[in-house]
N, C-alpha and C positions, 0 to 999 in steps of 0.2 A: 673867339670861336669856342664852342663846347663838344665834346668830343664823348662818344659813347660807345661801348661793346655788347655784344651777342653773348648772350650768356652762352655757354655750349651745351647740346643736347643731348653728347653719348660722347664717350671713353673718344680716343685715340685709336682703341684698336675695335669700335663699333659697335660694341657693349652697352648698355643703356648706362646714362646716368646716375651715379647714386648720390643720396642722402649730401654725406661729406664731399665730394667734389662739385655740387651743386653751391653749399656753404664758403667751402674754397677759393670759388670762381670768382662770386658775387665778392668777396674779399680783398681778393687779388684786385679785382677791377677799382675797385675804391683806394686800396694803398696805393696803386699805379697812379692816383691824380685823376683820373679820367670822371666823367659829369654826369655818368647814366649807366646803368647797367638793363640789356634787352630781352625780354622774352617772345621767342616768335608762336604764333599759334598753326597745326596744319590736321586736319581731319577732312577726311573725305579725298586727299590728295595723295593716295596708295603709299602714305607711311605715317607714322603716329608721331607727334612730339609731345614732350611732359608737358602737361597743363602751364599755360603759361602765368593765371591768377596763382594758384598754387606755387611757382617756384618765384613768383614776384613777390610775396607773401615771405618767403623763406631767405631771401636776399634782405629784406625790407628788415625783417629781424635781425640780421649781422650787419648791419651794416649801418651807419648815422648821417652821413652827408650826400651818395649819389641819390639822384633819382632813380628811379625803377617805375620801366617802361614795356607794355605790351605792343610791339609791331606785328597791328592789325589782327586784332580779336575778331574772331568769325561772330558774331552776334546772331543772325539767322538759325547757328548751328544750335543754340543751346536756349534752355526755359529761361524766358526773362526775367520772374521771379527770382529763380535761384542765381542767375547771373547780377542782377543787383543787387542782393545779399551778397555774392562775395566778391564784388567792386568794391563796397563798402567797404568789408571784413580787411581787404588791401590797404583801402584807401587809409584807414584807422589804425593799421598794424606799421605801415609804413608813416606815421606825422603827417599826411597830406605832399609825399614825393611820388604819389602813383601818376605816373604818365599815360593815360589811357588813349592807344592807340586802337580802334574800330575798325572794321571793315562791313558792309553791307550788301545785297546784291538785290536786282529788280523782277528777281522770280514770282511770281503771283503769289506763291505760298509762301512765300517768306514774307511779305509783304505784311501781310494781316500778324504774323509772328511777331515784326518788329513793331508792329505799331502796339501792341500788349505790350513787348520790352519797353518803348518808348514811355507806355504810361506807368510799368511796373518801378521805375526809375524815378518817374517824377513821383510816384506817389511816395517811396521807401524816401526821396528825398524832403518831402513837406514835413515827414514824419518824426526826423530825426536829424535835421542836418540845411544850413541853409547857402546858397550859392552868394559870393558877393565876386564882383570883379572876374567872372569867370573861375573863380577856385571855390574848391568844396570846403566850408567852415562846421566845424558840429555848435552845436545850438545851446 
């Protein structure tokens, strides 16, 4: 069994996260033994959480053994262009432990959005980087 934590997204006493507890967390979670550390993503859902590429990115650098994992990226919500720049930017900065967990929905207008993400992705990957076995290899 592999077992993984939620990174946390604000103080204890409801304060936003900073910097160094952020570094902390991802830290903790690795010397605890544990096989993943999580970023969740929430926009549009009447409260903000830290960029979850970003604090996955930030983990990714302290740390050498867990994976670092996004539970469920709003994809619809952001330019696919720049969201494949910085899958990558993760994917590179973390050795190939980015976990990338997705989320999509069947809104008309998202619809045409995701399928430019879909090609922005495959094109940034022809470019730079090849799939074998279902894992991202650089070229």
């Amino acid at each position: 069994m592999r077992l993984g934590l939620s990174v946390p997204t604000a103080r204890p006493d409801g304060l936003p996260l900073t910097g160094d507890m952020l570094v902390g967390s991802a830290r903790q979670i690795e010397e605890a033994g544990f096989d993943s550390a999580w970023f969740f993503d929430a926009i549009g859902r009447g409260f903000i959480l830290p960029d979850p590429l970003i604090g996955a990115a930030v983990a990714a650098a302290v740390t050498r053994r867990i994976e670092i994992g996004t539970g469920v990226l709003q994809v619809p919500l952001r330019n696919p262009v720049e969201l494949a720049h910085r899958i990558l930017t993760v994917h590179l900065i973390s050795r190939g432990r980015l976990l990338l967990g997705v989320i999509t929905n069947d809104h008309h207008a998202s619809r045409r959005r995701r399928r430019h993400g879909v090609d922005a992705v495959v094109s940034l990957r022809r470019s730079c980087c090849l799939w074998r076995k279902g894992r991202l290899r650089l070229s």
